[in-house]
VOPAGU-2260 file (C-alpha; in pm, 1 decimal, decimal comma):
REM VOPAGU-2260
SITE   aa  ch    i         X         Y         Z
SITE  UNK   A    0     776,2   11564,0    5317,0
SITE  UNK   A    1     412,6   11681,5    5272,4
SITE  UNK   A    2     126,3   11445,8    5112,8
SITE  UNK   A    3    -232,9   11568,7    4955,0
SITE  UNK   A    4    -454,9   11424,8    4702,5
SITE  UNK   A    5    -462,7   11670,7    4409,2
SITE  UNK   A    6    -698,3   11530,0    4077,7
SITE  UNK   A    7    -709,8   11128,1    4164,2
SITE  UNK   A    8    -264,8   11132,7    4223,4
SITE  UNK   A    9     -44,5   11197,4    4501,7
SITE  UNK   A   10     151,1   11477,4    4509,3
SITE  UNK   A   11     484,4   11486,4    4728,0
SITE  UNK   A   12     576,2   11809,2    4804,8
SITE  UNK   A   13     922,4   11872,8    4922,8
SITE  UNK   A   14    1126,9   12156,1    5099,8
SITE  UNK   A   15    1353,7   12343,5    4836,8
SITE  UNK   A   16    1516,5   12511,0    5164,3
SITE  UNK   A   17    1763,1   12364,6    5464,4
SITE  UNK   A   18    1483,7   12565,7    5701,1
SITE  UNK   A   19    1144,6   12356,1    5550,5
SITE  UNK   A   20    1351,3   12034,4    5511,4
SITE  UNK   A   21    1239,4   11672,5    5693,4
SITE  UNK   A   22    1501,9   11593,6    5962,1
SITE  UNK   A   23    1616,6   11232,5    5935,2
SITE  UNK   A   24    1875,2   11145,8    6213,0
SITE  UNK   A   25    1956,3   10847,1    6077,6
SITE  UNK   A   26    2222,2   10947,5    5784,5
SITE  UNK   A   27    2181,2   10609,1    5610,5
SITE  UNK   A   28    1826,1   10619,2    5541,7
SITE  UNK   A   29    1827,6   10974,4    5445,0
SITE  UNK   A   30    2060,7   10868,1    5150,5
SITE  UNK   A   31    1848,5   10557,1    5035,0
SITE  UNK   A   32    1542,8   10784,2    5070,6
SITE  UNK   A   33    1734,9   11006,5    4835,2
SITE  UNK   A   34    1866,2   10729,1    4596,5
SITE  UNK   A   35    1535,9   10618,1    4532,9
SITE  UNK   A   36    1359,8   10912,9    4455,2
SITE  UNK   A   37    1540,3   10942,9    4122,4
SITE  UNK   A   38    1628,8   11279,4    4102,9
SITE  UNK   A   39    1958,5   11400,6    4134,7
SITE  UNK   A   40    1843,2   11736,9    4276,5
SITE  UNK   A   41    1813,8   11600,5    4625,4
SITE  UNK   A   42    2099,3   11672,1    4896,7
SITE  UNK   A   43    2184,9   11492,4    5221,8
SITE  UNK   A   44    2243,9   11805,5    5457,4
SITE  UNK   A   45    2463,2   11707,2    5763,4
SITE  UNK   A   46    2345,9   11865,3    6075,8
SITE  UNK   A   47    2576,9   11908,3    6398,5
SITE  UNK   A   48    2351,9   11833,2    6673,5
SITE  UNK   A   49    2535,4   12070,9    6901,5
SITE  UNK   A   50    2548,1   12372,6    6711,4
SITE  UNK   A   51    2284,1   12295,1    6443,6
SITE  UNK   A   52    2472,6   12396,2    6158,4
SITE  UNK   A   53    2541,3   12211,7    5810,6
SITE  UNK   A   54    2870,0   12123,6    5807,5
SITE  UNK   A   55    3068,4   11932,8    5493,4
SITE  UNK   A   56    3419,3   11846,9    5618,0
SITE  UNK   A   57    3485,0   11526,7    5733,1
SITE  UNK   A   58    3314,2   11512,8    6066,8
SITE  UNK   A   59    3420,2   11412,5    6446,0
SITE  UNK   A   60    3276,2   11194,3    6708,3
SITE  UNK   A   61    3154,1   11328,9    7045,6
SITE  UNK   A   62    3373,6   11304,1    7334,8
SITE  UNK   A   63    3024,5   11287,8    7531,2
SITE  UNK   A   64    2954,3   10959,5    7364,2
SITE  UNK   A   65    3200,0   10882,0    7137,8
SITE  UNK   A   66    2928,5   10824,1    6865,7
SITE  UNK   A   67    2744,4   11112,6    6774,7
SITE  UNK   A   68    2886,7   11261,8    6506,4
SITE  UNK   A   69    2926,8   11638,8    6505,1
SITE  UNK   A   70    3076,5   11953,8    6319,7
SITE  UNK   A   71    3503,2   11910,8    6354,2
SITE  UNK   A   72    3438,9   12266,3    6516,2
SITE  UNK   A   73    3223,1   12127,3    6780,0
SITE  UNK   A   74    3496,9   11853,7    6845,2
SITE  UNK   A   75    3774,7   12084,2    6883,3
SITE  UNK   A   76    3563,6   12280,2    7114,6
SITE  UNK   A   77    3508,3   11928,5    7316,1
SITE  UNK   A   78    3838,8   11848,7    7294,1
SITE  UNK   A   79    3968,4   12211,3    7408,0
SITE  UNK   A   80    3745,5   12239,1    7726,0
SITE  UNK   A   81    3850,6   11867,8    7824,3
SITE  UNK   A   82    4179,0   11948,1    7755,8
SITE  UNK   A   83    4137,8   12330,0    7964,6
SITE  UNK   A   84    3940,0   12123,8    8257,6
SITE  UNK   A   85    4211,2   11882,4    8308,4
SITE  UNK   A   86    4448,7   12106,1    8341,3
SITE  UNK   A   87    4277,4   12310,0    8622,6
């Protein structure tokens, strides 16, 4: 979110794409942020921090620290190269 002084008021400008958007890693604050801006317009993108993608499916934990949460592809990929490593 950008600031400037424009005729004696504030003026908050905000990103209208994913690409110009604030990141907020914590997901909680991103909603209130959202909530109190009063405008139903505004969407709380979830980001996989392994393949930085939005994803909107219900998402996994990491197996790397069992409490990121990423993408459910990213966790079957985790859970298919554990799975392919043990086996080895």
């Amino acid at each position: 979110m950008d600031s400037y002084i424009n005729n004696d008021s504030r003026v908050n400008i905000y990103s209208l794409t994913l690409e110009g958007a604030k990141r907020i890693t914590d997901r909680q604050t991103a909603i209130e942020i959202c909530i109190n801006m009063n405008d139903d317009s505004f969407k709380v993108f979830n980001i996989c921090p392994n393949c930085h993608k939005e994803y909107s499916e219900p998402p996994a934990i990491s197996r790397r620290d069992n409490k990121t949460y990423i993408c459910s592809n990213c966790g079957t990929r985790e859970a298919l190269y554990d799975f392919i490593n043990k086996r080895a």
